[in-house]
Each structure stands twice: as C-alpha cells, then as structure tokens.
C-alpha positions as CSV (number, residue, x, y, z in Angstrom):
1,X,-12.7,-14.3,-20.4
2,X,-10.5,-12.5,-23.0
3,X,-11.7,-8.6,-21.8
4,X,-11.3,-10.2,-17.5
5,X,-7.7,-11.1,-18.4
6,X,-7.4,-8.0,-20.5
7,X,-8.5,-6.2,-17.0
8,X,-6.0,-8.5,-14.8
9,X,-2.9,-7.9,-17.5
10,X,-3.3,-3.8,-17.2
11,X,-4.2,-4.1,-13.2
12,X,-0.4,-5.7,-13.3
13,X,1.3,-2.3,-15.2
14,X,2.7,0.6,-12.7
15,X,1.4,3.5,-13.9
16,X,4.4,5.7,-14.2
17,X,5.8,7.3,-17.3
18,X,9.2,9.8,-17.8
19,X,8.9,12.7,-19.6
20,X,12.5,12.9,-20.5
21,X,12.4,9.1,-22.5
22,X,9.1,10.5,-23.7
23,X,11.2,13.8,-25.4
24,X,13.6,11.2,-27.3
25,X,10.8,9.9,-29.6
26,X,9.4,7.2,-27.6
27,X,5.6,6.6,-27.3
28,X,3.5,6.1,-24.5
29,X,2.4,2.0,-26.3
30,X,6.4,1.6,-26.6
31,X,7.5,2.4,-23.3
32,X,5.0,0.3,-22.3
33,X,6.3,-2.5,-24.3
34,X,9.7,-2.0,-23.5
35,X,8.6,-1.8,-19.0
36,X,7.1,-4.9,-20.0
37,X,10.3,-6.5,-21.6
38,X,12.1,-5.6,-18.3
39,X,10.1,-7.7,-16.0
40,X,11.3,-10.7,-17.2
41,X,14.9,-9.5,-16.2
42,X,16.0,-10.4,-12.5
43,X,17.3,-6.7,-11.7
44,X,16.9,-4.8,-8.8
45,X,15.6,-1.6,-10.8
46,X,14.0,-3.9,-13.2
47,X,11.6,-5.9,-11.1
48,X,8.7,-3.5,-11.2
49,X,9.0,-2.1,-14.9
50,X,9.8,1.5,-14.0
51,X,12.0,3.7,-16.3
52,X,15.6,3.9,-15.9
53,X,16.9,6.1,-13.3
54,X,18.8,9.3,-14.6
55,X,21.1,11.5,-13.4
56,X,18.3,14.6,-13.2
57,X,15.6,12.6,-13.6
58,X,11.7,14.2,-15.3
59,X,8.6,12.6,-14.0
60,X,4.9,13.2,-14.9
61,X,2.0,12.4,-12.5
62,X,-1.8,12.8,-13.2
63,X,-4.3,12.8,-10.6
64,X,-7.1,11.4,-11.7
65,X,-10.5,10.5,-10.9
66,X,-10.8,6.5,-11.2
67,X,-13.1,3.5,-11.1
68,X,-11.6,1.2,-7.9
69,X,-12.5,-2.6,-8.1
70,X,-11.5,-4.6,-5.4
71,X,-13.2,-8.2,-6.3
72,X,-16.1,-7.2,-3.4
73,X,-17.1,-3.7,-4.6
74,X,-16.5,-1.4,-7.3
75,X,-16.8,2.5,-6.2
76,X,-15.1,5.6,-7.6
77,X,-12.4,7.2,-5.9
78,X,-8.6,9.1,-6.5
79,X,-5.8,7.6,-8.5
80,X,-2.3,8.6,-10.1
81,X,-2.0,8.3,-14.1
82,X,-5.1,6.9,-14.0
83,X,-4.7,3.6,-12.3
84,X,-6.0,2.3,-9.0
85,X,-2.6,0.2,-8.9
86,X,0.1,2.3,-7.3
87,X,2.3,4.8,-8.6
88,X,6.3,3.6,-8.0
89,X,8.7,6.7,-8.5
90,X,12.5,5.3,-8.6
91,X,14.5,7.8,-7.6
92,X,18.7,8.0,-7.2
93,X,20.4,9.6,-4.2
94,X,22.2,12.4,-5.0
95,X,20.3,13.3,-8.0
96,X,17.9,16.1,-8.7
97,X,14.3,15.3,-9.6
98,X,11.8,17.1,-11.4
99,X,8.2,15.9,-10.9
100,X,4.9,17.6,-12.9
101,X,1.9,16.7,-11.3
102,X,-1.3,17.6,-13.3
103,X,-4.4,18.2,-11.7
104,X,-7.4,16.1,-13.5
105,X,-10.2,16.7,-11.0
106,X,-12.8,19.0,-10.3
107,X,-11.2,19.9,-7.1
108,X,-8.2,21.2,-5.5
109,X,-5.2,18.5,-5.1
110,X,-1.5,18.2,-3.6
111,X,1.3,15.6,-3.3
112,X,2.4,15.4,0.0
113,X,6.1,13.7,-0.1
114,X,6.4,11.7,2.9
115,X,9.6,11.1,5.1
116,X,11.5,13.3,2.3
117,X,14.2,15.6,3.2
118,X,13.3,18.5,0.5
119,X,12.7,22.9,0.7
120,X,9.6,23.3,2.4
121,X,7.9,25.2,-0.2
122,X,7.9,21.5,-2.1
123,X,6.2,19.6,1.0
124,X,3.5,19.4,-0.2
125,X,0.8,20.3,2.1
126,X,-2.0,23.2,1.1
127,X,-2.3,26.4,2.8
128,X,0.9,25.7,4.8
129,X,3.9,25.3,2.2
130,X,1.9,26.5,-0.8
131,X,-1.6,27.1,-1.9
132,X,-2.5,23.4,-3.6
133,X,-3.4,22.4,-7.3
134,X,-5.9,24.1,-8.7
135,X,-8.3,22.1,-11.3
136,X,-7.0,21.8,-14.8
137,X,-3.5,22.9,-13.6
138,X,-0.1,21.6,-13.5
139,X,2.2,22.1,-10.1
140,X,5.8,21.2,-10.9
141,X,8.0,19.9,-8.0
142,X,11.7,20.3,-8.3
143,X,14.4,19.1,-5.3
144,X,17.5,17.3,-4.6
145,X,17.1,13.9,-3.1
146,X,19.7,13.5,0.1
147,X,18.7,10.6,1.2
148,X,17.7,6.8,0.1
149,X,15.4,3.7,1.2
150,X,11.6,3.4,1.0
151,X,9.2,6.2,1.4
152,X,5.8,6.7,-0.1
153,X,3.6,10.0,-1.3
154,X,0.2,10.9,-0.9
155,X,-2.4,13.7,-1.3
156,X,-2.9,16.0,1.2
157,X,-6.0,17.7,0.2
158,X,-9.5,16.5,1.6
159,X,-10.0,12.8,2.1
160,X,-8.3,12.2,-1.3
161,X,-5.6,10.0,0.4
162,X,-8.1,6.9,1.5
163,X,-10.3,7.1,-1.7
164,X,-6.8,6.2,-3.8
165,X,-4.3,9.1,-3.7
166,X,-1.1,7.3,-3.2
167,X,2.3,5.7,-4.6
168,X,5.7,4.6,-3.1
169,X,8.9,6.0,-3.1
170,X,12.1,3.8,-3.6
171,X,15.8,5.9,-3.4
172,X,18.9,3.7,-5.2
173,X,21.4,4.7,-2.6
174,X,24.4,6.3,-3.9
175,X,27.1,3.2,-3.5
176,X,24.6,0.9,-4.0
177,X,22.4,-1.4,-1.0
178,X,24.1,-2.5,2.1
179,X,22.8,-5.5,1.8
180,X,21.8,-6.7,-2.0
181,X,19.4,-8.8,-3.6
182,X,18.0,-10.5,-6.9
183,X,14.7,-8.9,-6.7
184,X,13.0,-6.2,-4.9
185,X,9.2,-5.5,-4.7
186,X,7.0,-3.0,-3.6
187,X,4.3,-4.2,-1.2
188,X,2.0,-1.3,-0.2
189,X,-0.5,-2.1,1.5
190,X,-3.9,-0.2,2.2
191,X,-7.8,-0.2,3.7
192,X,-10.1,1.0,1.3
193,X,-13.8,1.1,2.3
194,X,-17.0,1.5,0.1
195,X,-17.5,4.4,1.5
196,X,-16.0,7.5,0.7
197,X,-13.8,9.1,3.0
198,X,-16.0,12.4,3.9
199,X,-19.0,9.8,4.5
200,X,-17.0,7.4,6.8
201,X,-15.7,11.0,9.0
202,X,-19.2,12.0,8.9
203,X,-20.8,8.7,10.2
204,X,-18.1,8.7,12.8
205,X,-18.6,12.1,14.2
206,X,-22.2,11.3,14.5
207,X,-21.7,8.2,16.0
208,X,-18.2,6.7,16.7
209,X,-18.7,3.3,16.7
210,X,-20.9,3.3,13.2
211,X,-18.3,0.7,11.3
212,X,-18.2,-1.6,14.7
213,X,-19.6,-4.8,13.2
214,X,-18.3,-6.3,16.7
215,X,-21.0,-5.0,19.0
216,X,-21.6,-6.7,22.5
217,X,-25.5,-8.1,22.8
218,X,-27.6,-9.8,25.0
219,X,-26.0,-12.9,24.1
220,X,-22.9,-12.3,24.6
221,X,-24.1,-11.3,28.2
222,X,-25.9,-14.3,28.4
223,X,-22.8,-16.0,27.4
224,X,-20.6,-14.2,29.8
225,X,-22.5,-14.5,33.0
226,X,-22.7,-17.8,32.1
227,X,-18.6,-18.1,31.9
228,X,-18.3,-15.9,34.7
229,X,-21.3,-15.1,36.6
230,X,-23.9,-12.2,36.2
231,X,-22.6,-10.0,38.5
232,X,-19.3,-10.1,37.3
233,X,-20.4,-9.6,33.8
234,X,-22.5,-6.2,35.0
235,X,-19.6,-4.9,36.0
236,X,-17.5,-5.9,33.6
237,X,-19.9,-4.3,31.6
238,X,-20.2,-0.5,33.7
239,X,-16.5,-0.8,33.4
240,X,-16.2,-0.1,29.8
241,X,-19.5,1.6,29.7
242,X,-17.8,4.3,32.1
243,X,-15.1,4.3,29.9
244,X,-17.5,4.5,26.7
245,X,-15.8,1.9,25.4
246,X,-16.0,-1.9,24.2
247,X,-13.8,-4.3,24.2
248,X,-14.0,-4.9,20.4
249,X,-13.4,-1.4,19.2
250,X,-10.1,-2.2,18.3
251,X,-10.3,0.2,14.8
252,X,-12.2,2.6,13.7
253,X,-13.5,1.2,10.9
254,X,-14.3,-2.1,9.8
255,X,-16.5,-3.6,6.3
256,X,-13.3,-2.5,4.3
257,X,-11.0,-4.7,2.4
258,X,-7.4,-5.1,2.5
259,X,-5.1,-4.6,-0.6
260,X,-1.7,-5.0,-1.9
261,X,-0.4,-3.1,-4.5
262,X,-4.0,-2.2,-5.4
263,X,-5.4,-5.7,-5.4
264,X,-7.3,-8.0,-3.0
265,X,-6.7,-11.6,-2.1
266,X,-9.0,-12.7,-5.5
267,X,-7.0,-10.2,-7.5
268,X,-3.7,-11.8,-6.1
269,X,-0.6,-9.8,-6.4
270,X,2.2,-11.9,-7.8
271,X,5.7,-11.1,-7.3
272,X,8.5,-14.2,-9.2
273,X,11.1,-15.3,-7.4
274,X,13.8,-18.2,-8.7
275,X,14.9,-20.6,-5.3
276,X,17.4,-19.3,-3.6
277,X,17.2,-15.9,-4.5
278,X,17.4,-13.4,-2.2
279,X,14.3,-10.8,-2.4
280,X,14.0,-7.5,-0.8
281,X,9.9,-6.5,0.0
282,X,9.7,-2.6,0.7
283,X,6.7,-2.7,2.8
284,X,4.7,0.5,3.1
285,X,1.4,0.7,5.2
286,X,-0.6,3.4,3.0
287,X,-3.7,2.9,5.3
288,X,-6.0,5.3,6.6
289,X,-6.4,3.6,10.0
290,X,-5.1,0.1,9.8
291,X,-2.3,-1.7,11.7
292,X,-0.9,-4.5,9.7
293,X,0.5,-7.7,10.7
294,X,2.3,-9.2,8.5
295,X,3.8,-12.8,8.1
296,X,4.9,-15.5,5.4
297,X,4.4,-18.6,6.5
298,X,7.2,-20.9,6.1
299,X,9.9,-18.2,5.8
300,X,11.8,-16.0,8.1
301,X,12.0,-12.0,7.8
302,X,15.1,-10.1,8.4
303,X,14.3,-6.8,8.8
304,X,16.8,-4.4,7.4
305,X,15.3,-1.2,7.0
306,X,12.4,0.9,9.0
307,X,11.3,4.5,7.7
308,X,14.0,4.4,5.1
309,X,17.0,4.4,7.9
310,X,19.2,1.6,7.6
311,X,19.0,-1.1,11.2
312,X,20.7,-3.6,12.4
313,X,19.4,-6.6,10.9
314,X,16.4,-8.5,13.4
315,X,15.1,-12.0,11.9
316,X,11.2,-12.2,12.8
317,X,8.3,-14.6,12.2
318,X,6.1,-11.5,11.8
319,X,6.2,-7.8,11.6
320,X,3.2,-5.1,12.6
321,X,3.3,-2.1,10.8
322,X,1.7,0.9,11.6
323,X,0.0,3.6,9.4
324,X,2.3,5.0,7.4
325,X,5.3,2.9,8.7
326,X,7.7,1.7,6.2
327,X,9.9,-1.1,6.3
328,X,12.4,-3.5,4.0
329,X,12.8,-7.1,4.7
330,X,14.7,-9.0,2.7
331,X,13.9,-13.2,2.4
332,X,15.0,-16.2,1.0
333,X,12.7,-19.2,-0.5
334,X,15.0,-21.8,-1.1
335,X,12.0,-24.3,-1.7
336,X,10.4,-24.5,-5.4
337,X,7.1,-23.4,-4.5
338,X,4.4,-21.0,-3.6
339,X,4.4,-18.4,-0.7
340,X,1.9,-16.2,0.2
341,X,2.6,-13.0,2.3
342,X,0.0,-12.1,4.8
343,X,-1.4,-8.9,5.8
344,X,-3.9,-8.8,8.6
345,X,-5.4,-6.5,10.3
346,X,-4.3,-5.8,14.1
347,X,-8.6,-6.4,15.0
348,X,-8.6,-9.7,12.8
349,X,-11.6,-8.2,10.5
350,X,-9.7,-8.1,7.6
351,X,-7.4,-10.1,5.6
352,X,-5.1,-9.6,2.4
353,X,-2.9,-12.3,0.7
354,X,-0.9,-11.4,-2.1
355,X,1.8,-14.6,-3.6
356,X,5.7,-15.2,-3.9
357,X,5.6,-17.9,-6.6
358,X,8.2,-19.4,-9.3
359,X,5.8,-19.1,-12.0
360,X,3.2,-17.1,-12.4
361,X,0.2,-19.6,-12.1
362,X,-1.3,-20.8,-8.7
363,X,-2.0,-18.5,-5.6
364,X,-1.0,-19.2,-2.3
365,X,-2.5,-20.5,0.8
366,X,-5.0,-17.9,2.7
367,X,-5.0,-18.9,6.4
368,X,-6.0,-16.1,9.0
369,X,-5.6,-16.3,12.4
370,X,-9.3,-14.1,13.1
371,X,-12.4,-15.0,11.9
372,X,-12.5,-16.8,8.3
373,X,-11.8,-14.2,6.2
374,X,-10.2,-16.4,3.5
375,X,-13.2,-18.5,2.9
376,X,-14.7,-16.9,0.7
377,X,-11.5,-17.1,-2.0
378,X,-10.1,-19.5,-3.7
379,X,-7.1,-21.4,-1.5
C-alpha cells in the first residue's frame, strides 16, 4: 500500500524543472519540496506547482523513454523529464524564453510548438525548419513569446506524439487575465492505445477498420429486418457497402483509454477548489484521433477562450473539442461537494473522469451517456 501511494503521490508532480533556480544553489529534491509547498496556495501561477515565471525565463526538457500505466495496461512509450504526467511550461508574454531540450532516446526527436508565434527555424518540425535531435544531444530553443492563452507542444518526429510526447503551454498575459480566477488547471486530455503508434498505422493500412470493435453481423441484420423489413435492411446495407463504410466507424481507433493529465478514471485526477471560487480549466485535446465531449454535470461552462484567442464569453452545458483544439472555461461550484468533469469520446467507446473536489478524498460520479464504460470503476 505504502510503494501504490508512493506511485499515486509522484503521478501527481509536473515534471518540469528551471535551470535558472537550479544555478542559484537549489536542488532538484528542494525544488521539489518547495512546488509542493505552493499547491496548497490558491494562486493562479501556483495551482499546478510550476516555477516562478521570470523575466527571460531558462527551461530544461528531457525526452525520455518511459513506462505508461494507465490502470488497464502498462506499455512503454515517450515522455518529457521522465514522466508519463504532462509537462506544463508557464510562460509570460512579452518575455524571452530559453528552452534546452535533451534528447534521451535511441532515436531522432523534435518539439513541435504548437499555435506559437516564433522564427521558423524554432518550429519545430524535422527536415522542414531544422534537421531534428539527434540521440544523446541537446537542441536549445530560444524566442520571444508575443502572444498569451493556452497552447500545448508535442513531438514531431515518428509516432512519438501518441506513444506520450506531449505537454501544455500556459502564457500569463502581459496586464494580467481578462477575466480572473482563484484557480486554474490544466486539463489535457488524450487517447493512448496499447499499441504503439507504427503498429496501429500499420494495422490500419492493411485493413482500415482493424480497431472497429463495432462491426455489423448477422444479428444485427436479423435485428434490422426485423425493425424494418429484409429488404429495406439489404439495401440499407449495399448503401454503406458502396460507400465502403459502416455506420459505426465513427473513429479510427477504438480499445484505447482516455486520460487526463496522464491518468485514467481509476487514477483520478484531482484538481481543489474552495465553494465559490471561480476556476479557470485550460482544456487541451492532445489526442491522436479523438473528439472529446466534454461536460460537468451540475455546473455550467462559460467559455472564454478557444486556441488561445480571447471570445466573447458563451455559457454551455457541454463542449466538443477537437484534436488539438484548445479551450479555457472558467466555472463556479458554489456547492460543498464533488464534481467530476467528463471527457467522452464523440463514438461513445471511451470514457475519462477526472474530479473537482474540496478535499482531496472521494472521486466523483462516472455516468456515460454510451455504453457502460464506468462500470468497471469505482463510482
């Protein structure tokens, strides 16, 4: 029980770490402590335990091979400083950012900065704005950041992106938020599959409807001519079969599991809140194929920001978000007790739920709307 919770405490750390605090003398277990020391304090730039933002700010990434445990499967895959939890760089508007990224694999890597304004020689992307990251080597990245809101960054080498290689992005902007709030979290969501990316584009290309675990059978012609009539259902059926299509093939891929910040439902991502607060989710869909839908039952969601551009703010009941869509919502829970924010899949095969809770003790409800994906955790 001791080494599980060991596990669960280090699963909640972002893995992030400033070179420049590092120079004044302080250690790697210290600034550790001291991240840790900060969650407790209901700041904006606080709330997820990264370093304080300086004026020329000096970041170190590692890229990292890592062992990926999402409660169903355990597989290995790509990670940043070493973590399957989700890098968060905090950066300032206005400022000028230095990033090293260090290559730890046995192949060629990149960081790929998306939705960022920068010198196209620091995009990011191999063969096009510079050669990559060779193994064993260190790339540094150095431009200004003219912009702010929530962005997110990612490899752009191989199929290093859906086995782990990603992190978010979250610009202070210069005079402060339009809008402000007690706390603000990071909610990046993702697909990941126990598959390796090169295995799932191989399977597809041989056939593309390998990971369709929805496929129409004779039952479900039995069923339909039944509802319908046979002859109706034939041609119901030469319809799509013209098209080389079903009905059901909705994604690309299904047998993955959904995640939040690097954790499944079981794993439950908790983010504190005090009632009445106001709390600002920067929701990023890190996915390699998935459209999220997103909802928290019993609370409204004004959307305030899409692909880091300020909006006019829209209240909604629930909010899809694309692949690699980005947007900040802000809530309120006035009520003493637990939320859970919902992230379903747009072909109801997969569920995540991560909780909004006072104290950091029970999860929230798991209800889906598809087939009973929640069952199978604790509720």
């Amino acid at each position: 029980m001791r080494l599980f919770k060991a596990k669960q405490c280090a699963l909640s750390e972002t893995a992030l770490s400033s070179s420049e605090h590092l120079a004044k003398g302080l250690s790697r277990r210290q600034f550790g402590l001291t991240a840790a020391a900060a969650l407790a304090m209901p700041t904006v730039l606080r709330a997820h335990g990264s370093p304080k933002i300086t004026s020329k700010g000096t970041y170190d990434v590692t890229v990292d091979r890592v062992r990926i445990n999402t409660g169903n499967f355990r597989k290995m895959g790509v990670g940043y400083n070493k973590s399957q939890i989700p890098t968060i760089l905090r950066f300032r508007e206005g400022e000028e950012v230095t990033i090293n990224v260090t290559n730890n694999l046995r192949e060629s890597t990149s960081i790929h900065w998306h939705g960022l304004v920068l010198p196209f020689r620091q995009d990011g992307v191999p063969g096009i704005s510079f050669n990559g990251i060779a193994p064993g080597e260190t790339f540094t990245y150095r431009f200004p950041i003219q912009q702010a809101g929530t962005y997110w960054f990612h490899s752009h080498s191989g199929f290093q992106e859906p086995d782990g290689a990603y992190g978010a992005i979250v610009i202070e902007p210069r005079d402060g938020e339009r809008l402000g709030a007690n706390r603000d979290y990071v909610v990046q969501l993702a697909d990941k599959h126990p598959h390796p990316g090169s295995r799932i584009m191989r399977n597809l290309k041989r056939m593309p409807d390998y990971y369709n675990r929805s496929q129409r059978t004779l039952q479900t012609l039995i069923k339909d001519s039944r509802q319908d009539g046979l002859k109706a259902a034939l041609k119901d059926r030469g319809m799509w079969g013209r098209m080389r299509m079903m009905p059901t093939d909705i994604e690309d891929v299904q047998g993955y599991t959904a995640l939040i910040n690097g954790r499944s439902t079981s794993q439950n991502w908790i983010g504190l809140f005090r009632p009445g607060e106001k709390i600002r989710l920067r929701i990023i869909n890190s996915s390699a194929m998935t459209y999220f839908d997103m909802r928290i039952p019993g609370l409204k969601m004004t959307v305030v920001q899409a692909d880091g551009n300020d909006v006019k703010p829209v209240t909604v009941d629930e909010l899809r978000v694309a692949v690699a869509e980005t947007y900040d919502v802000i809530i309120q829970p006035r009520e003493n007790k637990v939320y859970s924010i919902i992230a379903e899949s747009m072909g109801r095969t997969a569920l995540v739920r991560g909780t909004l809770s006072p104290k950091k003790v029970m999860p929230g409800p798991c209800r889906g709307s598809g087939p009973s994906h929640c069952s199978q955790w604790p509720t």
